[in-house]
N, C-alpha and C positions, 0 to 999 in steps of 0.2 A: 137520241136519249134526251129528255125534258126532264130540264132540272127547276126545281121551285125554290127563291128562297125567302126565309122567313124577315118581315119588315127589320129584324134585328141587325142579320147578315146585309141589307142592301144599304142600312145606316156605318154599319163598319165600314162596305165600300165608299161611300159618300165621304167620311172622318177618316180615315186611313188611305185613301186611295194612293198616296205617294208611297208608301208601306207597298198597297197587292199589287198596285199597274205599274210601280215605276222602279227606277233603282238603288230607293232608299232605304236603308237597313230600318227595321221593325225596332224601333226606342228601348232602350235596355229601361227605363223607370215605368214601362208598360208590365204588368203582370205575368208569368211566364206562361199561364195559361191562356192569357189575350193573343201575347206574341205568339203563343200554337196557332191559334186559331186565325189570324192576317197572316200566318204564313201556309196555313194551308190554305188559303184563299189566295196566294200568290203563287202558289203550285196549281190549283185548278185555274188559274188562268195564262198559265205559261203550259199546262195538256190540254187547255181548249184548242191550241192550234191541231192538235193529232187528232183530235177525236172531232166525233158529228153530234153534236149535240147542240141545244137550244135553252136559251133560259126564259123561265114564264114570266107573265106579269098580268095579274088580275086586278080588275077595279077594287077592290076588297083590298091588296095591298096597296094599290096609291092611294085610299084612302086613309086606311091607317100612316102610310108614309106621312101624310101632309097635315095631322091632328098636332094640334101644337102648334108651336113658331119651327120649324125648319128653317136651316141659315139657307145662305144663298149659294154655299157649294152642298147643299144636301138636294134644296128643288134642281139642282143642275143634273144631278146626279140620277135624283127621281124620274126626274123628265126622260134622259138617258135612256133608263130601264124601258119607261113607256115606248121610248121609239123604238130601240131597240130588240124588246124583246119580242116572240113572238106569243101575238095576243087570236091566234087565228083559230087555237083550239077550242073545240068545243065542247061543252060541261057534258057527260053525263050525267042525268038528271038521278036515276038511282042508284048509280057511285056515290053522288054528292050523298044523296040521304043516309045511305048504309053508311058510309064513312061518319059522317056526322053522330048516326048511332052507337056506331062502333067507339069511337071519340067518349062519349059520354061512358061507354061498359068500362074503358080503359081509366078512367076517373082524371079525363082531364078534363078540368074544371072551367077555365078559361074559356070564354065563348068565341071570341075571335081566333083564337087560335083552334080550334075546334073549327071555324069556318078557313080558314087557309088550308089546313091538314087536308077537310071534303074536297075546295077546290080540288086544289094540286093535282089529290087523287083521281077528280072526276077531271082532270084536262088529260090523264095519261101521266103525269110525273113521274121517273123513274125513281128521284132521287126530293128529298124535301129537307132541305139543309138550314139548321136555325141552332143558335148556341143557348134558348131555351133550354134550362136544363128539368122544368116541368116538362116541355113537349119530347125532350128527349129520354130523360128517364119513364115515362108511359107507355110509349108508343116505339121507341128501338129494338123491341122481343121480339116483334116481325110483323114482317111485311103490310101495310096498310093496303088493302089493292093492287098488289105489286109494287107498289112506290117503299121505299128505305126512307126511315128518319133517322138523319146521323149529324152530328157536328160534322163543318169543314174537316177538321184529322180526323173524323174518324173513317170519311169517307176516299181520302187520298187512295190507300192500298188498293180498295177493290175497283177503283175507277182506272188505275195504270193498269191493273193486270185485263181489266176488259180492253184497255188501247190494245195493250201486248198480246191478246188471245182473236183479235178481229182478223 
């Protein structure tokens, strides 16, 4: 399973990382819908050991990753992902475009995000996870290409019961 996640999600891991990788309680002066969201990204990384899956990273995200000043535990972080992740799939060329079609029908507006959604789609992503709540309210009714757009919680349940059902 190839999972994609949105330059939002990879900035939370970078700024919270003691929160999802480590075993620091999630700050109660955080927003209760923040701390949902670093704690289901502290669950998808404590069922990455059960499951086979991989996370994407496209030039399109480190670019957007690195626009701005980025501190120096965020390029750490970014770098990471690059090494990390696996960069070895390859686009479909008209996945990309239908998806990108498809993107604009759905009236999301946003052009980069409209190009992450195409990737993802056109590398195989099953899952494209980002606390956008434009890209999430648009495009969550179904399926982009087979790929699911959901928040980290929203996508907890049906990612264990796929562990539990393999």
């Amino acid at each position: 399973m190839l999972i994609y996640f949105d330059a939002n999600i990879v900035q939370y891991c970078a700024d919270y990382g003691d929160q999802i990788f480590g075993n620091v309680e999630t700050s109660p002066c955080l927003g209760w819908k923040f701390r949902r969201e670093l704690d289901a990204l502290r669950q998808l990384v404590y069922l990455e050991q059960f499951g086979n899956w991989t996370f994407a990273s496209s030039s399109h995200l480190q670019c957007e990753l690195h626009r701005g000043r980025p501190t120096k535990q965020q390029r750490e972080m970014y770098s990471e992902l690059k090494d990390t992740a696996d960069c070895s799939y390859s686009l479909d060329e008209q996945v990309y475009r239908d998806v990108l079609e498809d993107c604009l029908v759905q009236r999301l507006r946003d052009r980069s995000d409209q190009k992450h959604v195409a990737i993802a789609a056109a590398m195989g992503a099953s899952w494209f996870l980002t606390n956008d709540g434009d890209v999430v309210r648009n495009l969550k009714r179904r399926p982009i290409a087979r790929m699911r757009v959901a928040r980290p919680s929203d996508c907890i349940s049906d990612i264990s019961i796929g562990l539990v059902l393999r």
